[in-house]
N, C-alpha and C positions, 0 to 999 in steps of 0.2 A: 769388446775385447781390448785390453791393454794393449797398447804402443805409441806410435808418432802418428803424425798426421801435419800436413800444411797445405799451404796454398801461396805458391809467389807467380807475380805480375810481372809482365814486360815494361807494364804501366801503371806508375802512383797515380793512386785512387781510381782503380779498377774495380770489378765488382768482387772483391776480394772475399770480407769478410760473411757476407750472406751464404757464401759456396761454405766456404769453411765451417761456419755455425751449422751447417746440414751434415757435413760429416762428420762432425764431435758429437751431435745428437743421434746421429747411430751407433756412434762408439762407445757410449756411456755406460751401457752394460749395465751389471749390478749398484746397487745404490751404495757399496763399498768401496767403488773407483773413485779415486783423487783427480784432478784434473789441474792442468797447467797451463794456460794459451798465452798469447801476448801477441797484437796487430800491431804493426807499427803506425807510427801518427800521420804517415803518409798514404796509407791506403795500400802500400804494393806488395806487402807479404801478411802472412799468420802463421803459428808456428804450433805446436802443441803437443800434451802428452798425454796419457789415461793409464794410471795405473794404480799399483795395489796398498800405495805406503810402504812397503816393504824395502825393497831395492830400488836406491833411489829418493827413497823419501823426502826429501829438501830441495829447494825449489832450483830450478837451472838457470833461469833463461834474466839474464840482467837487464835494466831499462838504458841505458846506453854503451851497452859494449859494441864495436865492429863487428867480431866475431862473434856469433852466438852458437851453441851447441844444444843440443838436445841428447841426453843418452840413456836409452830406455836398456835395460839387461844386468849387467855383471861383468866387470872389468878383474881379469884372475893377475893381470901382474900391476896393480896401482902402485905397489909398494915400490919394487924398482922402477919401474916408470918416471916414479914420484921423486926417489933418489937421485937418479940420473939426470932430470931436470933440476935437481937440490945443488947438483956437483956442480954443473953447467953454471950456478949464479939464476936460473931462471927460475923467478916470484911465480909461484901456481896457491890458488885460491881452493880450500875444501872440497872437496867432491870429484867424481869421478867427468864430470863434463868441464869443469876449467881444466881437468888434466888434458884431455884431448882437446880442447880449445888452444894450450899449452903447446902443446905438439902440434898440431896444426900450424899455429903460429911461425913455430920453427922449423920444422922439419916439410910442412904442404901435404902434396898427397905421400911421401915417404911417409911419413906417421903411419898412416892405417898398417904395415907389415909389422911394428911395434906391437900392437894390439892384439893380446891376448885375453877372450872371454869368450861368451854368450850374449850378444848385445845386437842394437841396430843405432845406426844415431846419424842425425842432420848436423850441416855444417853449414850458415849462413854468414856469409863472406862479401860484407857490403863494399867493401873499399876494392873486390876483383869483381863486385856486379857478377857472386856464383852462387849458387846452391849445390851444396857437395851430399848425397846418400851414403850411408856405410856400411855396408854388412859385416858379421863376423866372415870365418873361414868356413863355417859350414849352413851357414842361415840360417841360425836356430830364430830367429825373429821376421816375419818377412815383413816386407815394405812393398806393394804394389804401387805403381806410377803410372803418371800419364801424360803427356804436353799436348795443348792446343793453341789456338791463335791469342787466347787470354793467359798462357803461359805454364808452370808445373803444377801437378798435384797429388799427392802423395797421402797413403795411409796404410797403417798395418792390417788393416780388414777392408776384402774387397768390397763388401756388401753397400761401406760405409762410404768407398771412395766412390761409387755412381753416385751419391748423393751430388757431389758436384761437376758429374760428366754432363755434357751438354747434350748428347745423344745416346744413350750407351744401346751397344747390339751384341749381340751374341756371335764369337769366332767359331764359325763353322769348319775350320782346320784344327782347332781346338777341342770343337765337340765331336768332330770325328776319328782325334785322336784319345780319346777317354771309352767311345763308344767300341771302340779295336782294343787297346790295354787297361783300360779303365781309371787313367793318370794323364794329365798333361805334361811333357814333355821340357825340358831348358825353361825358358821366361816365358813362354805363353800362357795366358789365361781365359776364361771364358766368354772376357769381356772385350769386346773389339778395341784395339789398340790400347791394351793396359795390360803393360810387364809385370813380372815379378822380379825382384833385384836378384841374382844368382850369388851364392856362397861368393865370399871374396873378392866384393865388388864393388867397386864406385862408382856412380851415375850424378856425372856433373850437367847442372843444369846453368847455362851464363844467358843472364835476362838483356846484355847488351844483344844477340845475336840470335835469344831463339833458340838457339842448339845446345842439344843434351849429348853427352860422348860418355858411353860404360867402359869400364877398364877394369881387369885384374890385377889386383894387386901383387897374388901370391900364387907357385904352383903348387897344387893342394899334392898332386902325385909325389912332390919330392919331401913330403910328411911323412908317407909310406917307406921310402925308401933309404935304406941305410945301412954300415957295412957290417958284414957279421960278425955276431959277437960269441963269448965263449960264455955257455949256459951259465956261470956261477954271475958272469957280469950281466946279462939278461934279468935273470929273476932278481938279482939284488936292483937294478933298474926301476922294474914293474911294479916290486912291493916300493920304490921311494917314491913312485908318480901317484900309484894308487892311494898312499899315505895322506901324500899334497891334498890330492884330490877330498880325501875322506874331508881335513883338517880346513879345506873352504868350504863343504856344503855344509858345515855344521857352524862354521864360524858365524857369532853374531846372539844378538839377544832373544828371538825365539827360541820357543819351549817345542819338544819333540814328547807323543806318545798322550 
């Protein structure tokens, strides 16, 4: 299955990249996935992507940058984004991951409320000693997680991340809650102690301290909610979003049909 996947340490030259090389080799998928990885030359992170060539095509991840990003999905407002960092005087580098590398820079975790798309993306933050997750607003990518005494580990398929759980058991609160509505419920999953990131979330992980703290960035309720308007200004609305919309899924050098 395409997405992310890592592995960071509390400790360089932990047993990093063996854990890591088992969960990229269940991720692999079809022999049409691209793949991304980079360990650093210390032993205490790995970072990676699996995806289709499509979105995203070009490689992310720099061999000495601070900040490193990884952004697997669709970013719908790069353009202004990209503008507004252009105004500002601030130098951003092609692609959609120096742009949020970009913003992160400046803005921390404010950035993620800027963020409009379909994406999931990692934020590794050597000089604050974090690992930042990111969801969209509605999760359309998931990212499941874990920490133990060897530190974070993270991937978009669950299957892939027991690869490097050191005991994985089945949540029996989890399987009783599927076996009653046939769904698990908020961030639990089937696997003992490994969340799912919730819509509009960041799950910061700092390897000085061990401790990972989730936050919302955005109340998704106050999307729904807004003052009423008068039918001609409504539907003139709807056809301009539905437009947008039409004029990004088509955007781009693939053939339809």
């Amino acid at each position: 299955m395409p997405g992310l996947l890592g592995i960071v340490s509390a400790e360089p030259k932990a047993r990093v990249e063996p854990r890591f090389r088992a969960v990229l080799q269940r991720m692999r998928g079809a022999a049409r996935t691209h793949r991304e990885t980079f360990v650093s030359p210390d032993g205490r992170w790995a970072l990676g992507r699996v995806h289709l060539g499509r979105l995203q095509p070009a490689p992310q991840l720099g061999s000495s940058a601070r900040v490193r990003v990884l952004f697997h999905g669709d970013l719908h407002n790069r353009a202004q984004l990209r503008a507004t960092l252009e105004h500002d005087r601030v130098d951003v580098a092609p692609g959609d991951a120096a742009l949020v590398s970009a913003l992160y820079e400046r803005h921390g975790h404010d950035a993620w409320p800027r963020l409009r798309g379909a994406f999931c993306a990692v934020v590794l933050d050597e000089d604050n000693a974090r690992v930042v997750l990111v969801s969209d607003e509605i999760g359309s990518y998931p990212v499941y997680w874990f920490t133990d005494d060897e530190g974070l580990a993270f991937a978009s398929e669950l299957h892939a991340l027991l690869a490097a759980h050191p005991a994985p058991m089945l949540d029996l609160d989890t399987v009783a809650t599927m076996a009653s509505v046939g769904f698990p419920f908020g961030e639990g999953t089937l696997a003992a102690g490994v969340r799912l990131m919730a819509p509009a979330s960041a799950v910061t992980w700092d390897w000085r301290t061990g401790q990972a703290t989730t936050s919302r960035y955005t109340d998704l309720g106050a999307r729904f909610r807004q003052d009423s308007l008068p039918r001609p200004e409504y539907e003139r609305l709807l056809v301009e979003r539905f437009s947008e919309a039409m004029d990004h899924a088509v955007d781009g050098g693939d053939g339809f049909g």
